[in-house]
N, C-alpha and C positions, 0 to 999 in steps of 0.2 A: 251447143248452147249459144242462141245467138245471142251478141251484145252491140247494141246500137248508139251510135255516137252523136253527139247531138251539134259535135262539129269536127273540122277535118282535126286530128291530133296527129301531130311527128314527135319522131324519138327525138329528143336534142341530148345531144354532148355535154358531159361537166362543164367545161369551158363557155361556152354559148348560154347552159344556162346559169352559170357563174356569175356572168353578165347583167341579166335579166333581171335575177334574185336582188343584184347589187342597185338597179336601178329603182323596184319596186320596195326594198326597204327604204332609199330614200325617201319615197312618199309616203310609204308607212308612217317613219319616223314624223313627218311633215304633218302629217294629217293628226299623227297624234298629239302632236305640241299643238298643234291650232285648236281641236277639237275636245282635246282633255280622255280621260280613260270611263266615261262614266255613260256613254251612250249605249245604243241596241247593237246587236253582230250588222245586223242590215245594214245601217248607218254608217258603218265603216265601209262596207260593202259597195256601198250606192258612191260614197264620196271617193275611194280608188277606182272608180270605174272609170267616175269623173275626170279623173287626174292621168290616167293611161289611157293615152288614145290608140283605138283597137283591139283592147283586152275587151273579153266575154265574160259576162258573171252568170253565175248558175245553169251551167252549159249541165244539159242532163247524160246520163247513161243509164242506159234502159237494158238489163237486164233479163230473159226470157224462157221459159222452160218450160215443154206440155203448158199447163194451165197455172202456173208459176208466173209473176212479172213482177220485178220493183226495180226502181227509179233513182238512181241518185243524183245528185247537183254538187257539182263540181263548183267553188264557192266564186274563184275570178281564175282564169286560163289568158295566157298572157301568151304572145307569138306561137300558137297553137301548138301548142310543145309545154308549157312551163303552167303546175300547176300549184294552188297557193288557196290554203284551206284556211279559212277567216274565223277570228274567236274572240270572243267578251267574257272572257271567265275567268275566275278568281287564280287556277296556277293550269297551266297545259300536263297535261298526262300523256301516260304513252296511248292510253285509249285516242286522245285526238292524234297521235301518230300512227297511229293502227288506222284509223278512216280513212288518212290521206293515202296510206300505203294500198289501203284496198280501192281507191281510185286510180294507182296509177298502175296497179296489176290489172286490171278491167281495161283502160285504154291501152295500155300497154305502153306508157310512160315511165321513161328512167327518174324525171327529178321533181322534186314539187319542196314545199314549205311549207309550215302551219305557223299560225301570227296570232299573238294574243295583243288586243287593245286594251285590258281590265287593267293591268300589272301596273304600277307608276313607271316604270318602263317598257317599252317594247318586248314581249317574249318571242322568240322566234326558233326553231327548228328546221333543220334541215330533213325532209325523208327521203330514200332512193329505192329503187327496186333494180336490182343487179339484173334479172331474169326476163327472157322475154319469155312472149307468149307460148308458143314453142317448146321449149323447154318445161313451163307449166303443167300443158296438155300431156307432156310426155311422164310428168308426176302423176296426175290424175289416172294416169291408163294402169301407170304402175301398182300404187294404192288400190284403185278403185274397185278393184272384191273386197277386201278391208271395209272401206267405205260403207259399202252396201248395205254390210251385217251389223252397222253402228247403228242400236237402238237408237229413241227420241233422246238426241242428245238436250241442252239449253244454249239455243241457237239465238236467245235472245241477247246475248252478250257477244255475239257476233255486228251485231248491227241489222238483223235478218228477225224483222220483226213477222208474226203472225205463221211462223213456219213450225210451232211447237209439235210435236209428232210426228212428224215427217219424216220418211226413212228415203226419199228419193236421193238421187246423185246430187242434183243439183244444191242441195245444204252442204254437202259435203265439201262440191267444188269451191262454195261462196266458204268457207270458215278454212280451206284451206291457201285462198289467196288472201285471206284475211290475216288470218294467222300466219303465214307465209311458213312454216314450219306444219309438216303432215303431225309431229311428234307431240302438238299443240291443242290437239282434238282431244273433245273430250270426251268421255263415254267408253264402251271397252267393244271386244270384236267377239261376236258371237263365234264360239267354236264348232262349226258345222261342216255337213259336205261339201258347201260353195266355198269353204278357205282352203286356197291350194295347200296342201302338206309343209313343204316349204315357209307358207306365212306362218301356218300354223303352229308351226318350233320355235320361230321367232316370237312369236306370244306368248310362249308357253317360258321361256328365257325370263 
């Protein structure tokens, strides 16, 4: 499944990106006292770009399968390592920590943060992805007869729009770096030939 970057990404370290995080909420905070909580996501967006020189906004990853392609934007990427998902909305949920998590299982980044600017203060989160890429694929191999035999799950709560019936790998692989838990899928496993015996006890448990 290839996945294309839309610029070079490195794994950075806690510490390194500890750093980073700590420089960029300073401007957060900055940009928020100046600017007030009541503008567009963009707005914020456009004005920390301003403010860190060399950070990337809306760095894409392009995603690919057979006849399958979506696109994500990565919201501002800061020392091509540190990723920081931008928000105007009323309170942060784990849903917006689930988007950033699935951007940085895709590039295969350890640290990122989601920023809300709506709040009368700064809301801010931390997300990390312990796993590299690696070790993923080596989920997917394991799972993936499981996978297979998962009817049309509701992939739209994935973030995996226009994929409703689908029974291919590739929903599977996107809702399980999503989800980052295989045990998080929803839908059940058809009990047939293609489930080795083995799975199949365990479903049957």
């Amino acid at each position: 499944m290839p996945i294309r970057l839309g610029a070079k990404i490195v794994r950075l370290g806690q510490a390194e990106f500890g750093q980073i995080a700590y420089d960029v909420m300073r401007t957060a905070f900055d940009v928020h006292t100046e600017l007030g909580r009541l503008f567009d996501e963009k707005i914020y967006k456009w004005e920390m770009a301003h403010r860190l020189p060399g950070c990337q906004i809306e760095v894409p990853l392009e995603v690919c399968f057979e006849g399958f392609s979506k696109t994500y934007y990565v919201d501002l990427l800061v020392a091509n390592g540190a990723m920081f998902e931008l928000k105007a909305v009323d309170s942060l949920t784990p849903r917006h920590c689930g988007q950033l998590l699935n951007y940085l299982l895709l590039a295969d980044a350890a640290h990122g943060k989601v920023i809300n600017f709506h709040t009368e203060r700064v809301q801010h989160r931390f997300v990390n992805s312990a796993t590299h890429r690696v070790e993923r694929l080596a989920q997917v191999t394991l799972f993936g007869v499981i996978f297979r035999e998962i009817p049309a799950m509701r992939v739209a709560e994935s973030g995996i729009q226009g994929c409703e019936g689908r029974n291919d790998v590739v929903v599977k692989t996107f809702l399980l770096d999503f989800r980052s838990e295989p045990a998080m899928l929803e839908g059940e496993a058809r009990k047939d030939r293609h489930v080795p015996q083995t799975l199949r006890a365990a479903q049957e448990r």
